[in-house]
C-alpha positions in Angstrom: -4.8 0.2 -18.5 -2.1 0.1 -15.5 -1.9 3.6 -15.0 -5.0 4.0 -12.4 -5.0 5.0 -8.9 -6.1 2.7 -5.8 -6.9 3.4 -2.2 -4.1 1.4 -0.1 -5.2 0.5 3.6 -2.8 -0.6 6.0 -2.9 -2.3 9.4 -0.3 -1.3 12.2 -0.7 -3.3 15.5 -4.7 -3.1 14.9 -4.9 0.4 13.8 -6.0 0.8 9.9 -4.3 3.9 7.9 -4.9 4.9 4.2 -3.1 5.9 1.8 -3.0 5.7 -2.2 -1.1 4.5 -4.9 -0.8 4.1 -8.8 -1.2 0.9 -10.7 2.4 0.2 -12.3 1.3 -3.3 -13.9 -0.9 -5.8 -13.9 0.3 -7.4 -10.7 2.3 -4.2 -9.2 1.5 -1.0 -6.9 3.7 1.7 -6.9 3.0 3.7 -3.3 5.1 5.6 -0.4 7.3 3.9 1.7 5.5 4.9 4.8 2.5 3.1 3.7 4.7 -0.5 4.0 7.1 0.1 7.0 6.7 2.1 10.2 9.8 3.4 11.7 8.4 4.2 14.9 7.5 0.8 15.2 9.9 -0.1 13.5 7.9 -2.8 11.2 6.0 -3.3 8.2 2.3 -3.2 7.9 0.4 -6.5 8.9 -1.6 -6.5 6.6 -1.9 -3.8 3.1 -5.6 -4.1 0.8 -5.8 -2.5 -2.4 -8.7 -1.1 -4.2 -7.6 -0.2 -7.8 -10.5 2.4 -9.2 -12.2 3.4 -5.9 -14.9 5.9 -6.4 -16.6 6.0 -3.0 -17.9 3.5 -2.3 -17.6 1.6 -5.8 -14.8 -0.9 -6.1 -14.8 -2.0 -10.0 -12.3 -4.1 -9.2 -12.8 -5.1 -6.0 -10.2 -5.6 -2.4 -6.9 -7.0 -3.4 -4.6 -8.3 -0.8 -0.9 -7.7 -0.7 1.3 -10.6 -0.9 4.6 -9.1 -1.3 6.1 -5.5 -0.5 9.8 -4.4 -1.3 11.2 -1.1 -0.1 14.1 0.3 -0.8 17.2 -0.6 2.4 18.2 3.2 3.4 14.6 3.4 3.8 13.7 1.0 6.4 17.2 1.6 7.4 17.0 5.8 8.2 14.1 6.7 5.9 16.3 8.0 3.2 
C-alpha cells in the first residue's frame, strides 16, 4: 500500500518546482535531494506539498504538507 508515487511541489523564494517521489511508509516520502535543498541558494525549500496518487487532476488522497525533511550532510554540504 506504501509503494505509490506522488507529485512533490516545492517553493524556492516564491518560485514553485515539481518533482516526484515514492511513498516509503505511511508517514514517509522517499524523493531527490534537490527537491529539499538548493545549493545555489544555498537553502531548503520553504515550503514541499505532496500529492500521493495524482492522476491529473485527481488527488485520491489529497495535498499533504511536509513537516520534516532530512538529507543526507555531503549533500547539502557539496552535493555528494
Amino acid at each position: 500500500p506504501y509503494s505509490m508515487h506522488a507529485q512533490v511541489t516545492m517553493l524556492f523564494n516564491g518560485k514553485e518546482y515539481g518533482g516526484s517521489g515514492c511513498m516509503v511508509g505511511p508517514h514517509h516520502l522517499l524523493t531527490c535531494g534537490h527537491n529539499v535543498y538548493d545549493h545555489k541558494l544555498k537553502k531548503w525549500a520553504d515550503i514541499i506539498k505532496v500529492y500521493p496518487a495524482l492522476n491529473d487532476d485527481a488527488a485520491p488522497f489529497g495535498e499533504i504538507a511536509v513537516l520534516k525533511v532530512y538529507t543526507f550532510k555531503k549533500w547539502v554540504e557539496d552535493q555528494n
